[in-house]
C-alpha positions as CSV (number, residue, x, y, z in Angstrom):
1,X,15.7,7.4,-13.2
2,X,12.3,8.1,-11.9
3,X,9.1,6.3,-13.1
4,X,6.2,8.1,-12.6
5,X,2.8,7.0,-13.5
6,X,0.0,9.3,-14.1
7,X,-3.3,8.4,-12.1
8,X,-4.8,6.2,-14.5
9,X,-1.5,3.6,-14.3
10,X,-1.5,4.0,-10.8
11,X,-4.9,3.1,-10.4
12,X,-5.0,-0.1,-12.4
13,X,-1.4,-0.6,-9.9
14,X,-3.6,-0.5,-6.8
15,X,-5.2,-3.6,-7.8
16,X,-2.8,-5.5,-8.5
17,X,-2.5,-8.2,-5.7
18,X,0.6,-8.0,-3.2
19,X,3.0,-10.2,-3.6
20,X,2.0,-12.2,-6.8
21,X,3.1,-12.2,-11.0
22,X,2.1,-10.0,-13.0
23,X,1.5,-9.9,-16.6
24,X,2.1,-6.5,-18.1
25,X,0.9,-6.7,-21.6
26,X,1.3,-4.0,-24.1
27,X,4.1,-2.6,-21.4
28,X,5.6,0.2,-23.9
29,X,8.2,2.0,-22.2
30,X,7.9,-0.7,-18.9
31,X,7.1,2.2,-16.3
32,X,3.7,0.1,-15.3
33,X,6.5,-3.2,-15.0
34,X,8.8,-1.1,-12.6
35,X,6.7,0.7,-10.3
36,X,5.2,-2.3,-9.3
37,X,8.6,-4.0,-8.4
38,X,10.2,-1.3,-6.6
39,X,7.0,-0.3,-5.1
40,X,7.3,-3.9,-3.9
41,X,3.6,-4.9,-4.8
42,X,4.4,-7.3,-7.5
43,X,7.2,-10.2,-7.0
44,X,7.9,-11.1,-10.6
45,X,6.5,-9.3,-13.4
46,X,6.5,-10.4,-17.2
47,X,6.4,-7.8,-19.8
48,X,5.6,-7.6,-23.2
49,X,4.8,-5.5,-26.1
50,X,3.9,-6.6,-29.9
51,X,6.3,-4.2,-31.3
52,X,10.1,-4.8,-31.1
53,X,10.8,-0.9,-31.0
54,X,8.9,-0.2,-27.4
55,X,10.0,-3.4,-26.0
56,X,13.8,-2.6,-26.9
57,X,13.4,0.3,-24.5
58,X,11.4,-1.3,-22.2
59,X,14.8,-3.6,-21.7
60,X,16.8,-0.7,-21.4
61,X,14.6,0.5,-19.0
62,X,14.7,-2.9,-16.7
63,X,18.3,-3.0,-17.3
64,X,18.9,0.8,-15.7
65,X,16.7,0.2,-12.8
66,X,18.7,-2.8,-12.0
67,X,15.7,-5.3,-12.3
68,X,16.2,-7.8,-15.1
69,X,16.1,-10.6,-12.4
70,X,12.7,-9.5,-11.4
71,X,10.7,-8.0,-15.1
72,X,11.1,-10.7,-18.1
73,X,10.1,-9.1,-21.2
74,X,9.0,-10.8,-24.5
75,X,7.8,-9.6,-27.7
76,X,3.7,-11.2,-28.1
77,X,0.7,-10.5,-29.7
78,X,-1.1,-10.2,-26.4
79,X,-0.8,-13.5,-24.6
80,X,-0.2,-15.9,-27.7
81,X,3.5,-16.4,-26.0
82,X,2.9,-16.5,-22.6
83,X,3.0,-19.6,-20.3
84,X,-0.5,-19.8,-18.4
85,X,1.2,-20.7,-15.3
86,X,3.9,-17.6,-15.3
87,X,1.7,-15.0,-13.8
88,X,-1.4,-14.6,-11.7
89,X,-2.9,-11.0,-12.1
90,X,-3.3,-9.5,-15.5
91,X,-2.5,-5.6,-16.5
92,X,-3.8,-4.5,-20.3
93,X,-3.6,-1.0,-19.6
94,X,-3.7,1.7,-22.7
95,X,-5.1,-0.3,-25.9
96,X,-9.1,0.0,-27.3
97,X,-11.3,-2.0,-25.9
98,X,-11.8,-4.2,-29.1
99,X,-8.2,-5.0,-29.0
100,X,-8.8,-6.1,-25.2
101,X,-11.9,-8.5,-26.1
102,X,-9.7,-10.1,-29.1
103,X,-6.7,-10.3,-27.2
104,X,-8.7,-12.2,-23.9
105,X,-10.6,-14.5,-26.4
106,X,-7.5,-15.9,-27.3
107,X,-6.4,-16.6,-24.0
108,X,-8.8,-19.4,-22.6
109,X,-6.6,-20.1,-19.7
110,X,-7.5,-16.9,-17.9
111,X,-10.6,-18.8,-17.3
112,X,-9.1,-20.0,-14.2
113,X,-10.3,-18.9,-10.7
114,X,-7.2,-17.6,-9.5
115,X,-6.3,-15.2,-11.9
116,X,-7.3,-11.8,-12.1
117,X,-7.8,-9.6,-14.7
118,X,-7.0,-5.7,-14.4
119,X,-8.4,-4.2,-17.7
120,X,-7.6,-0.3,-18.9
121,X,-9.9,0.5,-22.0
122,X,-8.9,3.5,-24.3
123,X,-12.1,2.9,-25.7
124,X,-14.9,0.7,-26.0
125,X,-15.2,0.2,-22.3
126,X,-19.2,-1.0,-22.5
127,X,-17.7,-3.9,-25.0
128,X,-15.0,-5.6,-22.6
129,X,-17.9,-5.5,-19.9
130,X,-20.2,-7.0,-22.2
131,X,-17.6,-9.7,-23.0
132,X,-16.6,-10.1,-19.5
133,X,-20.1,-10.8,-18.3
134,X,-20.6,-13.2,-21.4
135,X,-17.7,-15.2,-20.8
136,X,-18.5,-16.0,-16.9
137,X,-16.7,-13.5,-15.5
138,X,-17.2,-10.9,-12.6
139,X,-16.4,-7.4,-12.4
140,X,-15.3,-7.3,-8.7
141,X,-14.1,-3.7,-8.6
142,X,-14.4,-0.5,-11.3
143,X,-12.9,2.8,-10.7
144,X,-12.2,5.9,-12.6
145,X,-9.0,8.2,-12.8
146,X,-8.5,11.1,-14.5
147,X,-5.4,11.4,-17.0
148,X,-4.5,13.8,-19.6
149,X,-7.5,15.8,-19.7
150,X,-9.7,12.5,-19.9
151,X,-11.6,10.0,-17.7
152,X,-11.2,6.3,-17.9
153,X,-12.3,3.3,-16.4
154,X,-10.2,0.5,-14.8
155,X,-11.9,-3.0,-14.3
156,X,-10.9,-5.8,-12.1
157,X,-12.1,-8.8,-12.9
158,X,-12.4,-12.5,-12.1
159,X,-13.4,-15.7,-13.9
160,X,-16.3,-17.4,-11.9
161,X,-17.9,-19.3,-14.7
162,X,-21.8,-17.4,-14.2
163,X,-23.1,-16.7,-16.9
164,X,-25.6,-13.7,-16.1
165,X,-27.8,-11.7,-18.1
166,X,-26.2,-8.2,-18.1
167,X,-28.3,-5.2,-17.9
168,X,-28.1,-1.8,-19.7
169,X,-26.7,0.0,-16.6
170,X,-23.8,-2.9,-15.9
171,X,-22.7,-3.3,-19.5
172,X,-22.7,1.2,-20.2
173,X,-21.4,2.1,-16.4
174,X,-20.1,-1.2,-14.6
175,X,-19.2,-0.9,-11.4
176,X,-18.9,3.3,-11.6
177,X,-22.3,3.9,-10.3
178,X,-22.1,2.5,-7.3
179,X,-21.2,5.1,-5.1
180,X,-19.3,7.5,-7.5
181,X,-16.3,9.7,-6.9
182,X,-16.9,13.0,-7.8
183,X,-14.6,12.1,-10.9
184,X,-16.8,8.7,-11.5
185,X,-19.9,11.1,-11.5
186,X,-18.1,13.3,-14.3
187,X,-17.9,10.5,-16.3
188,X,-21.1,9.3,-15.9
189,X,-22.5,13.1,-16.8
190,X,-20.1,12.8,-20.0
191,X,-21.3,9.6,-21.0
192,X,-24.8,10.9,-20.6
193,X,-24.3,13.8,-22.9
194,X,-23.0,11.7,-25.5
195,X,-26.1,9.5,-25.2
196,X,-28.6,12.3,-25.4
197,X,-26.3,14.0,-28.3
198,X,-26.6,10.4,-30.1
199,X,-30.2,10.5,-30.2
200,X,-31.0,13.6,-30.9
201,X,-28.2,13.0,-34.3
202,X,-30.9,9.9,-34.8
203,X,-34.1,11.1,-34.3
204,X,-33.0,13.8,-37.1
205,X,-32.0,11.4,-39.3
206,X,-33.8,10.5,-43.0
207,X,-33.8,7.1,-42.2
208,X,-35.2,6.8,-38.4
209,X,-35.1,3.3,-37.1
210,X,-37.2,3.5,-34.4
211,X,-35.9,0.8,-32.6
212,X,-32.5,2.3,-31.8
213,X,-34.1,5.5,-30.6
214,X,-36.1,3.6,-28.5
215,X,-33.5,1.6,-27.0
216,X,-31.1,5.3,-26.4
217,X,-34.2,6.8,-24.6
218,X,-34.7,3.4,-22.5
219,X,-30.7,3.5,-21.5
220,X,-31.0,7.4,-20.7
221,X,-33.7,7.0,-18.4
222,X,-32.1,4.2,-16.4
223,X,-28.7,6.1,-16.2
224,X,-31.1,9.6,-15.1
225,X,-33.1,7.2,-12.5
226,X,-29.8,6.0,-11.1
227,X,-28.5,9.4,-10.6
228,X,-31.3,10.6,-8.3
């Protein structure tokens, strides 16, 4: 059977380390789990999902390819059944970004040096930033891929222990406007639009707070300056 992953899966698989354990959480249907063993980037690969339906299938999946020795599944909200010490890069790929931030607060050994974290947001993205920079960690690498019809952002992360203040422009674009691809600078236009069409829904409100509008100009200037 063939396991194909669109570009936004096979992004978030290129930065996955070579050679170490992975934790694929919220693995669905496995596919993220298999490509990276038979594509012989990951070496072990623990998979899980909170629902017993898509984890079912996920085994079945394993068990065709041949690869229950290398992908152990279990069923886990997020990470609350994992050993710490079973993997060493992270995949949430697929759930809001809310979810993410909930699911990583749980999870206070990922504050460990030598993990990494490889985050997919649905949604939400500027809200697992904000929580990764408020937690000590670093975004060491962002990228965008294009999936479906839609744009979304893949973070890499690591747990240094700085706590920084985080601007407008890291916590609403990360990493993606540093250099964009001509899909990151899409993305960046899109989420520009949506800015400008926020404000002007707020500026023709009956109850204006001023404040807001203020702070939605502010962020639209910085992301205009940053395009020039």
């Amino acid at each position: 059977m063939s396991f194909l992953l669109d570009d936004r899966l096979t992004l978030a698989a290129s930065m996955v380390r070579k050679g170490v354990r992975v934790a694929d959480v919220g693995c669905d249907h496995a596919y993220l789990s298999i490509y990276l063993i038979k594509n012989k980037i990951a070496k072990q690969v623990v998979a899980s999902d909170v629902r017993v339906g898509p984890l079912e299938l996920a085994k079945r999946n394993i068990q065709s390819e041949g690869l229950c020795d290398k992908i152990e599944t279990i069923l886990s909200n997020g990470l609350d059944k994992f050993d710490p010490n079973s993997f060493d890069d992270l995949l949430i790929c697929g759930m809001g970004g809310i979810l993410i931030c909930d699911i990583l607060s749980r999870a206070h050994f990922l504050k460990d040096k030598d993990k990494r974290l490889i985050l997919q947001p649905m949604t939400d993205v500027d809200l697992v930033r904000e929580w990764l920079y408020q937690n000590g960690f670093e975004i060491i690498n962002e990228r965008a891929a294009k999936a479906a019809g839609h744009i979304y952002s893949v973070i890499n992360a690591v747990y240094t222990g700085n706590l920084q203040p985080c601007d407008a422009i890291s916590v609403h674009l990360g990493g993606l406007i540093k250099d964009p691809t001509i899909i990151e600078m899409e993305y960046i236009q899109k989420y520009l639009k949506t800015l400008k069409i926020r404000l002007d829904g707020k500026t023709k409100a009956q109850n204006i707070d001023e404040q807001e509008i203020d702070e939605l100009k502010r962020l639209i200037t910085l992301i205009e300056g940053e395009l020039v």
